[in-house]
C-alpha positions as CSV (number, residue, x, y, z in Angstrom):
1,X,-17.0,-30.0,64.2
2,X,-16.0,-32.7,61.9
3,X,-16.4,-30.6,59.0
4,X,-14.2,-28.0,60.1
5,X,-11.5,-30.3,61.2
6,X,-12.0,-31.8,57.7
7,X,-11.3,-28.6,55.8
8,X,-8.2,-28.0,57.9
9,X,-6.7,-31.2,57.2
10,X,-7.6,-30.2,53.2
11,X,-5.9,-26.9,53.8
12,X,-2.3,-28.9,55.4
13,X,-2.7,-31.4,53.0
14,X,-2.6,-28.5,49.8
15,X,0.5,-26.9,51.6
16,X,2.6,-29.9,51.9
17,X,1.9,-30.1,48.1
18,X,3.0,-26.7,48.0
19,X,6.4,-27.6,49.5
20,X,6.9,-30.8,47.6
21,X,7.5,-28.6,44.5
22,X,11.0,-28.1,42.9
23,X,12.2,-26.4,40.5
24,X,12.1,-27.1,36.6
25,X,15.5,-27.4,35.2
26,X,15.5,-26.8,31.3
27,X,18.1,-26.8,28.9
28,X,19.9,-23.0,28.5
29,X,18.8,-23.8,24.6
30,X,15.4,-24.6,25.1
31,X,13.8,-21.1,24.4
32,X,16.2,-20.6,21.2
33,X,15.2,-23.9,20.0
34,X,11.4,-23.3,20.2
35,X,12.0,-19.7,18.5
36,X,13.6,-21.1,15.5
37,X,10.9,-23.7,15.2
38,X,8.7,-21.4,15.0
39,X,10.3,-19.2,13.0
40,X,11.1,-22.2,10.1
41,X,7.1,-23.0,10.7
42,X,6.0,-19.9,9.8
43,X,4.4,-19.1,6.2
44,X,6.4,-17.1,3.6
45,X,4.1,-14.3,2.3
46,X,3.6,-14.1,-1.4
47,X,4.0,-11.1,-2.7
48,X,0.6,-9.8,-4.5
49,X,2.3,-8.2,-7.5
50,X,5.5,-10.2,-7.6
51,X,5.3,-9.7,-11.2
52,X,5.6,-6.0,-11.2
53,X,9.4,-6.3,-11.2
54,X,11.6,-3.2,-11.0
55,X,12.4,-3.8,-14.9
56,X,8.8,-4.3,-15.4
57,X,8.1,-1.4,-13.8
58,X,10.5,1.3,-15.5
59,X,9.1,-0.4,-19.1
60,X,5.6,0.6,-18.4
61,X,6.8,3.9,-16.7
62,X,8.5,4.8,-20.0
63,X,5.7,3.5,-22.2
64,X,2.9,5.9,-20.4
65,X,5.9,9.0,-20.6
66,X,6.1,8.2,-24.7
67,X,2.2,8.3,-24.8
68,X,2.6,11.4,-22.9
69,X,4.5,13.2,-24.9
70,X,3.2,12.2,-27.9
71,X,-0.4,13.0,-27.4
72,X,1.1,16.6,-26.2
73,X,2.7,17.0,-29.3
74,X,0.1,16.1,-31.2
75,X,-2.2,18.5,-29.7
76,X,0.2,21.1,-30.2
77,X,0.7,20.9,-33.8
78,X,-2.8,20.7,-34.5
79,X,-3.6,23.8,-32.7
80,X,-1.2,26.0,-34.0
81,X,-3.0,25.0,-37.5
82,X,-6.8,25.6,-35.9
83,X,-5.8,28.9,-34.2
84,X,-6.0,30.7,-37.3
85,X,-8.8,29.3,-38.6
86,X,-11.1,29.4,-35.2
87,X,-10.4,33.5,-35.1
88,X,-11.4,33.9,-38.6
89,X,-14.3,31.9,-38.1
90,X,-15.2,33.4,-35.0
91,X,-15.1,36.8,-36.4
92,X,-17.1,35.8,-39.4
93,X,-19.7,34.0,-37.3
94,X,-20.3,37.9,-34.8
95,X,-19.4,40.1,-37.8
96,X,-16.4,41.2,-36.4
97,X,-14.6,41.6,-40.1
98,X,-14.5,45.3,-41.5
99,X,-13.1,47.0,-44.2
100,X,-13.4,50.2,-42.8
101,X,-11.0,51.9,-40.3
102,X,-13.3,53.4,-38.4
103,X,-13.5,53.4,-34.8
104,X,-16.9,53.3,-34.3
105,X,-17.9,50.3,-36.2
């Protein structure tokens, strides 16, 4: 019987803690305070390619656009030159040349 009177008197005791607690008061400012703390605390993130600038970036676009261009030009011109020569050649290489004009050739 001891033991059960025992945890009873545990079980009164814990509620009379219960009702000794009050509540907190804070300051209205607390929870603004704490976020700009750790807000300031907080690491700034470096940028990875914080040297590909906006200036840097349309110099390099119009660098690769002249390369572009050029390389299309330049293939271009040197085909218009080839064309005539690859058919000739071609038709030399199968014997397509005749001197005739004879359909069945």
């Amino acid at each position: 019987m001891k033991s059960s009177e025992k945890i009873e008197e545990n079980i009164k005791e814990t509620f009379k803690v219960l009702d000794t607690i009050e509540e907190v008061k804070v300051n209205h400012f607390f929870k603004h305070k704490v976020l700009q703390n750790i807000k300031s605390q907080q690491e700034e993130k470096v940028p990875v390619f914080g040297w590909f600038t906006p200036k840097f970036q349309l110099a390099t676009l119009t660098v690769i656009l002249l390369l572009n261009v050029g390389s299309i030009l330049y293939a271009f011109s040197s085909q218009e030159n080839n064309t005539e020569v690859s058919i000739e050649s071609f038709a030399e290489a199968y014997n397509l040349q005749s001197e005739t004009t004879s359909i069945l050739n």
